[in-house]
C-alpha positions in Angstrom: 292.9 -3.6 111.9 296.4 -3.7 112.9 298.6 -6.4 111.0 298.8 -9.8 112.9 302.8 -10.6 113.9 304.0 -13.1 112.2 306.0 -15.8 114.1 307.2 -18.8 112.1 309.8 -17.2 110.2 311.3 -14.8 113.0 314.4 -15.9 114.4 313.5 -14.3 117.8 309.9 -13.0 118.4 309.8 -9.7 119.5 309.0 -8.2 123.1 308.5 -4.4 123.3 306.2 -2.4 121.0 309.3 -0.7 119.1 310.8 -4.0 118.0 307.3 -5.5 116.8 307.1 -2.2 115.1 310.2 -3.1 113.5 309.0 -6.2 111.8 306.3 -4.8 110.6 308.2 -1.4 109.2 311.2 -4.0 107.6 307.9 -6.4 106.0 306.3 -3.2 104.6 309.4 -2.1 103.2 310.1 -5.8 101.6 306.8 -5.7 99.8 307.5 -2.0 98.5 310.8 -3.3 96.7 309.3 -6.2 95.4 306.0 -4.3 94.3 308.8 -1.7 92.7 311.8 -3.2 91.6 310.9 -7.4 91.7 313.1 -9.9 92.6 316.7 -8.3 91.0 316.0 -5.4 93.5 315.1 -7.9 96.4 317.9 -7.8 98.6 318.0 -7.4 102.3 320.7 -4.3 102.1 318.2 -2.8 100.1 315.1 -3.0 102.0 316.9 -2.0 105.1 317.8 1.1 103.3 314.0 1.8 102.2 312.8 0.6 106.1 315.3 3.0 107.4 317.1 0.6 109.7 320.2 -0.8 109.7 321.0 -4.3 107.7 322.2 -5.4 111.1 318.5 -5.0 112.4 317.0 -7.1 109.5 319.4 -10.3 110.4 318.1 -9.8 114.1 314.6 -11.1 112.8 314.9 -12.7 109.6 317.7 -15.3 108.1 317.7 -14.2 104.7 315.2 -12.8 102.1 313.0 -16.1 101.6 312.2 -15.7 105.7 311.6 -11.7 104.9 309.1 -13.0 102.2 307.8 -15.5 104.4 306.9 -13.4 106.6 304.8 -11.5 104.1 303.1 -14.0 103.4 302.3 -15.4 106.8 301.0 -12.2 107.7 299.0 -12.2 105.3 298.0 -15.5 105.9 296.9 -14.3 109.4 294.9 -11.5 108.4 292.9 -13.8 106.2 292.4 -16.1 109.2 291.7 -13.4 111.3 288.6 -12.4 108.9 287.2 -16.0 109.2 286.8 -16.2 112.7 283.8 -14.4 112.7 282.4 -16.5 110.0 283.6 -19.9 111.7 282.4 -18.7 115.5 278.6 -18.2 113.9 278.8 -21.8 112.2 279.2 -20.5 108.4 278.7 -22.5 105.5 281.5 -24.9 105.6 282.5 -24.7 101.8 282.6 -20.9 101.6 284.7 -20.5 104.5 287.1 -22.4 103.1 286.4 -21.0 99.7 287.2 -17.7 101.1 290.3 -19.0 102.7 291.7 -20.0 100.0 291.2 -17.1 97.5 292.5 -14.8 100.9 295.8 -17.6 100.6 296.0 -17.1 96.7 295.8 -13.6 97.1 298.0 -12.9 99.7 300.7 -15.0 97.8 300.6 -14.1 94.0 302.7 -11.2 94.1 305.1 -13.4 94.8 305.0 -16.3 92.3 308.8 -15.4 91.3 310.1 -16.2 94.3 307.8 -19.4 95.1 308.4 -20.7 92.0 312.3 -20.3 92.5 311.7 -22.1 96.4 309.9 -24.8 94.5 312.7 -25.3 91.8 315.6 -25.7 94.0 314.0 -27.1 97.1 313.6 -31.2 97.3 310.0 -31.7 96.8 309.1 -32.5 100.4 311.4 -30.5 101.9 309.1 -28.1 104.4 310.1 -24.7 103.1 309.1 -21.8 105.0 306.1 -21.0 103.4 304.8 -24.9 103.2 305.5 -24.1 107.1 303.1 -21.7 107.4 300.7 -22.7 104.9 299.7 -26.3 106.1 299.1 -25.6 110.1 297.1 -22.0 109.2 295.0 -24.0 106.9 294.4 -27.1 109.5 293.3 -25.0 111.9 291.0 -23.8 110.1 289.5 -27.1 108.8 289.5 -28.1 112.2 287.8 -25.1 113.6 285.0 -25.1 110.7 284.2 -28.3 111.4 283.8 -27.9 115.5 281.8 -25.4 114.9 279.5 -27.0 112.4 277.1 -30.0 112.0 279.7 -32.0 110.4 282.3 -34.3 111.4 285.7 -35.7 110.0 286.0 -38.8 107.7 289.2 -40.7 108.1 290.0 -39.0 110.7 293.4 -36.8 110.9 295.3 -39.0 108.8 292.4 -37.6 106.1 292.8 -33.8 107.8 296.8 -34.1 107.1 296.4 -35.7 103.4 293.5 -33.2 102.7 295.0 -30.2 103.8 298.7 -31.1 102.6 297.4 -31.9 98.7 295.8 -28.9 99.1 298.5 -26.2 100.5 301.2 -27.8 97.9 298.4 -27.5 95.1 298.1 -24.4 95.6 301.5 -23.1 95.7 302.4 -25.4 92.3 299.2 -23.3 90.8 300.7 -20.0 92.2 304.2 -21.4 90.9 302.7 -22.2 87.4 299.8 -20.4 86.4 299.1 -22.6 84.0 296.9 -21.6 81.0 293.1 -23.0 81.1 293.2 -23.1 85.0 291.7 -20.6 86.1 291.6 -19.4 90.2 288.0 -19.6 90.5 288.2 -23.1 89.0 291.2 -24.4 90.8 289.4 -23.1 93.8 286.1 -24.7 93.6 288.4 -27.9 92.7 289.8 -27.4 95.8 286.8 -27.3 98.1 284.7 -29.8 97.1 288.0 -32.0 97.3 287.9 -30.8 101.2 284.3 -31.1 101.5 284.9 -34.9 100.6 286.2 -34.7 104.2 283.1 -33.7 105.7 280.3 -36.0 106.5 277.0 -34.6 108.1 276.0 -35.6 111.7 
């Protein structure tokens, strides 16, 4: 399955094949320096040199290296969505769709705990950083689309979606961030759902 195209962090989305091609080729090459040299290697000059494109190109689509990593991890993000669908057109099991999106979410962003924990450290708490961005709206519309397509309905309305699904995204990143010792992913995970499932009241 070909990767999704991430949009949020792009500075300018791309038009033609070649330049989506681009994206992806500067993204793949961002998580081979990080995979091989972590975040004293991560600089834009050098994954333009292991992309084999020009610096110049990079800047066309991405800010800086936090939007480069973004991206990463909004693709990822997609993918993980992507895989849902199925799962959420059929009316699946509430709970272990979201289960399953959130282990795809943890997944997709623990190689990167450096660099999240370093966003989280210097940025104001609520400040929306890039990957809070992407996180929070991927993550209600999948809430939203499990439970149209389910025998349930929302208690409290969105205010309850948005405090839900906000405790939950930042949660998850502090976890990510932290790591902390005697919490482990499959429990902060089934923390996690049955705190959404709260949400959820049978019709």
């Amino acid at each position: 399955m070909p990767h999704s195209l991430p949009r949020t962090c792009l500075l300018k989305i791309p038009r033609q094949a070649r330049s989506v091609e681009m994206v992806h080729l500067i993204l793949d090459a961002s998580i081979m320096v990080l995979s091989e040299q972590g975040m004293l290697g991560f600089t834009t000059n050098r994954v333009a040199s292991v992309a084999g494109v020009s610096v110049g190109s990079v800047y066309q689509y991405f800010a800086n290296k936090e939007a480069i990593v973004a991206g990463i991890v909004e693709r990822g993000v997609l993918s993980t969505e992507h895989q849902l669908r199925g799962m959420i057109a059929v009316g699946g099991d509430p709970a272990r769709i979201l289960q399953l999106a959130l282990e795809g979410v943890i997944d997709t962003l623990l190689p990167y705990s450096a660099l999240i924990r370093e966003l989280m450290g210097t940025a104001p708490m609520l400040s929306r950083s890039g990957i809070i961005a992407i996180l929070e709206p991927r993550l209600m519309d999948i809430t939203r689309d499990v439970i149209l397509y389910s025998s349930y309905r929302l208690r409290g309305g969105p205010a309850a979606l948005y405090v839900g699904v906000s405790t939950v995204a930042f949660t998850t990143l502090k976890w990510i961030a932290e790591q902390p010792p005697g919490v482990s992913r499959e429990a902060l995970v089934s923390v996690l759902v049955e705190q959404m499932r709260t949400l959820l009241v049978a019709v």
